[in-house]
C-alpha positions in Angstrom: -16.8 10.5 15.0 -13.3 11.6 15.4 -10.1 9.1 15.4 -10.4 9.4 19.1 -13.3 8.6 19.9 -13.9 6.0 17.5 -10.6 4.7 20.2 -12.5 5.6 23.2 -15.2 3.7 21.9 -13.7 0.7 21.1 -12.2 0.3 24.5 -15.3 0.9 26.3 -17.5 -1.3 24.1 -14.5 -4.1 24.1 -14.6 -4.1 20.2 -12.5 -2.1 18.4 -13.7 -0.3 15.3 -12.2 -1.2 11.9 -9.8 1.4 10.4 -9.8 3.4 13.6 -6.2 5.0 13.6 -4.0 4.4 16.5 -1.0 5.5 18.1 2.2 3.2 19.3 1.1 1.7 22.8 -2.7 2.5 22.6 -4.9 -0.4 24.4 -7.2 -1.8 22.0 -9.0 -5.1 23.6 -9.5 -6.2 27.3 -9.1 -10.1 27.3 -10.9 -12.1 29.9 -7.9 -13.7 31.9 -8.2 -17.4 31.6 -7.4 -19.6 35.0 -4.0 -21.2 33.4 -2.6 -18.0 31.9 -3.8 -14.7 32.7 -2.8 -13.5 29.3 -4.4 -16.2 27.7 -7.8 -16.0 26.1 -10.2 -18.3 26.4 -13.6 -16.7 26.5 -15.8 -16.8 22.8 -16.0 -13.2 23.5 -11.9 -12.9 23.4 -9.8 -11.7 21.2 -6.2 -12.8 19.8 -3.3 -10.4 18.9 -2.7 -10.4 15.1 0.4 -8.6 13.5 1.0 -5.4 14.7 -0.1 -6.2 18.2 1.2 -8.0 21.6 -0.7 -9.3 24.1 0.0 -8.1 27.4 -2.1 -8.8 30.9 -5.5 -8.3 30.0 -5.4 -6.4 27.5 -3.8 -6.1 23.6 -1.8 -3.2 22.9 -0.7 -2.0 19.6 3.0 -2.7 18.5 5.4 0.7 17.7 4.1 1.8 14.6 1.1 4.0 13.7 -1.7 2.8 12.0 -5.4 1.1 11.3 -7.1 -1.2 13.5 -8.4 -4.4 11.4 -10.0 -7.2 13.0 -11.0 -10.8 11.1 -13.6 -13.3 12.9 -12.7 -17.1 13.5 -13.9 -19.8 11.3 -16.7 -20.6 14.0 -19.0 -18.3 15.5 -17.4 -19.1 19.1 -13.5 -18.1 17.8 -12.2 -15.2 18.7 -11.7 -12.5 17.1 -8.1 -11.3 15.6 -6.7 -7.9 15.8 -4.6 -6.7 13.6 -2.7 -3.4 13.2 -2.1 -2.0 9.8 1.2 0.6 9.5 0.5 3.4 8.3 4.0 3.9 6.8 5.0 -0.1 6.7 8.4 -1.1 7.3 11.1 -1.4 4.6 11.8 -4.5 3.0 15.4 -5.5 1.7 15.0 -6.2 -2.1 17.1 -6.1 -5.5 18.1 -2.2 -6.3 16.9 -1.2 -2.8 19.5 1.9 -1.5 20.7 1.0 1.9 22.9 2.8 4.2 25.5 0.8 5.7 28.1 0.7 8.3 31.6 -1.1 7.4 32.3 -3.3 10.1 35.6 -4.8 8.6 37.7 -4.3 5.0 39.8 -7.1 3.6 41.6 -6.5 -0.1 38.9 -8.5 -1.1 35.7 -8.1 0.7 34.0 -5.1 2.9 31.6 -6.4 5.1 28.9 -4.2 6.6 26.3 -3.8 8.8 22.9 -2.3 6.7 21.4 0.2 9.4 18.5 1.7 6.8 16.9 1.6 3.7 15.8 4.6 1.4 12.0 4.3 1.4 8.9 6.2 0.3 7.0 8.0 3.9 4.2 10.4 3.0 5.2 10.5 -0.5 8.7 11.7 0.4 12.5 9.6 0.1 13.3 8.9 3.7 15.7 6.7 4.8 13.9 4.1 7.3 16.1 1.8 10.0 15.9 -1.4 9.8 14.3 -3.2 13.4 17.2 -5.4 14.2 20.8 -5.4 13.7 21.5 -8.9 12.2 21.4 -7.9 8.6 24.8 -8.1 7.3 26.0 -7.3 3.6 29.2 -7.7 1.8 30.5 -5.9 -1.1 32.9 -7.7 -3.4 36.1 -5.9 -4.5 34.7 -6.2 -7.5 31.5 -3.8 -7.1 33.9 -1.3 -5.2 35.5 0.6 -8.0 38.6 1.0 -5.7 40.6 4.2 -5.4 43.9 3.3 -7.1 47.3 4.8 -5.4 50.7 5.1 -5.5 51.4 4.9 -1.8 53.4 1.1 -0.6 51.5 -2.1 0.0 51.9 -2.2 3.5 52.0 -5.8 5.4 49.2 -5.9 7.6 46.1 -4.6 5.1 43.8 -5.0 8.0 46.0 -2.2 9.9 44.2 0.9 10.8 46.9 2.6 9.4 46.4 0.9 6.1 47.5 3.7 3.6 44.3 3.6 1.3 44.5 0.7 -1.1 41.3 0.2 0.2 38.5 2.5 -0.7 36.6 2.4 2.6 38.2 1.0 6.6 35.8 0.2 9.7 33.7 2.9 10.7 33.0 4.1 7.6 29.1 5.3 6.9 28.3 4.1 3.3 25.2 4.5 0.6 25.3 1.0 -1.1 23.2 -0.6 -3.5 21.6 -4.1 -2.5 22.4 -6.1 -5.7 20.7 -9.2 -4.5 19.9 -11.0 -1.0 19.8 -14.3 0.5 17.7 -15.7 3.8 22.0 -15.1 4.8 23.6 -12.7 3.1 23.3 -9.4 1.4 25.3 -8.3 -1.7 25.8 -4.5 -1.7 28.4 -2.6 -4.4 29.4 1.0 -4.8 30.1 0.8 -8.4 28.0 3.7 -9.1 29.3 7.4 -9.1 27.0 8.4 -6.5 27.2 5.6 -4.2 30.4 5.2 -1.7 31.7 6.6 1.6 29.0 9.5 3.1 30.7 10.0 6.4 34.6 9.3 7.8 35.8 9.5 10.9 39.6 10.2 11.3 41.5 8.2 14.6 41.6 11.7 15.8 38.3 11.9 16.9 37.2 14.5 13.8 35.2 14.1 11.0 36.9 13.7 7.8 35.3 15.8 5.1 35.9 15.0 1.1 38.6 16.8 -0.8 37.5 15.5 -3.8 35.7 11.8 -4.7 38.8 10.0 -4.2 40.2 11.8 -1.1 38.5 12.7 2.2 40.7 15.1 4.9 39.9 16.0 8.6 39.2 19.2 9.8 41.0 18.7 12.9 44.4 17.5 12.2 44.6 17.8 8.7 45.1 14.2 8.3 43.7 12.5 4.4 43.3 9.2 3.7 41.6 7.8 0.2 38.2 6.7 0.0 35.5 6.2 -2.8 33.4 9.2 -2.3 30.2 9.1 -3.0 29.2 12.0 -5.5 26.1 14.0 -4.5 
């Protein structure tokens, strides 16, 4: 029996099959409605969303990923049953030595604090870059785990200007490949200090995209503006 059938089946039976594939948004269990809450269920005969599903009226739908069906039975034999959906490719987890790219949110002499968007991950055997589901994982990179671009241009007196002259190797805006050094239920630590980490994309106040000139110095192609960053070597 094919993938979709085995899904056909398991709708029209009420039981889902166990490692039947499914697609994002595919209807998997009809759940008696109870009196109290019509997406409750109550019945022996129910079912309860595990991870990788959510229960909607009636009915339990898979969550946005691709993947197997699993169910578990109840301790009892009038529990429901619990269905699960296994990924396929499973989301990225932040962990020591994990690459992550990042977007720099603000850059202080001493700290850069960014915003880490994805992680570089394994799908089908191949290095893809994954994004993360939410937004709220913040990192920081130390001045120390920069290697910052020296220059010879003035200290100006406001270093959070966005005209800052490039004592700084990377400004807000900036799209980064960092290396997660180690993580807190808080905080991330990230750092560049590696030849082939650093700034990936710039974006000049133009409007145009700032291309490297070499790993210290990145230049727009529209105005011809350059600015110092650590460029990260491919």
């Amino acid at each position: 029996m094919t993938n979709e059938g085995n899904i056909a089946h398991s709708q029209n039976a009420n039981a889902p099959l166990d490692g039947t594939l499914v697609a994002p948004g595919t209807p998997l269990y009809s759940t008696p409605p109870s009196s109290n809450s019509p997406t409750a269920p109550t019945a022996a005969n129910a079912a309860l969303p595990g991870p990788g599903t959510f229960l909607s009226p009636n009915s339990i739908i898979t969550s946005t990923l691709k993947g197997y069906v699993t169910t578990q039975k109840g301790p009892t034999s009038s529990s429901p049953l619990t269905i699960s959906v296994t990924p396929v490719n499973p989301l990225p987890t932040l962990s020591p030595g994990s690459l992550t790219l990042c977007l720099c949110l603000r850059s202080t002499p001493s700290i850069i604090t960014c915003q880490i968007l994805s992680i570089l991950t394994s799908v089908n055997s191949t290095p893809t870059f994954v994004p993360l589901k939410t937004s709220t994982h913040l990192g920081q990179i130390q001045s120390s785990d920069i290697t910052t671009v020296s220059t010879s241009s003035p200290s100006p007196s406001a270093p959070d200007s966005p005209d800052f002259p490039g004592l700084q190797s990377y400004r807000p805006s900036d799209l980064l490949l960092t290396r997660l050094t180690s993580s807190t239920p808080s905080s991330h630590n990230l750092s560049t200090a590696e030849d082939c980490l650093g700034v990936v994309e710039v974006k000049c106040n133009c409007g145009g995209k700032m291309l490297p000139k070499d790993f210290k110095t990145v230049k727009c192609k529209e105005c011809g503006r350059e600015e110092e960053r650590k460029v990260a070597k491919p």
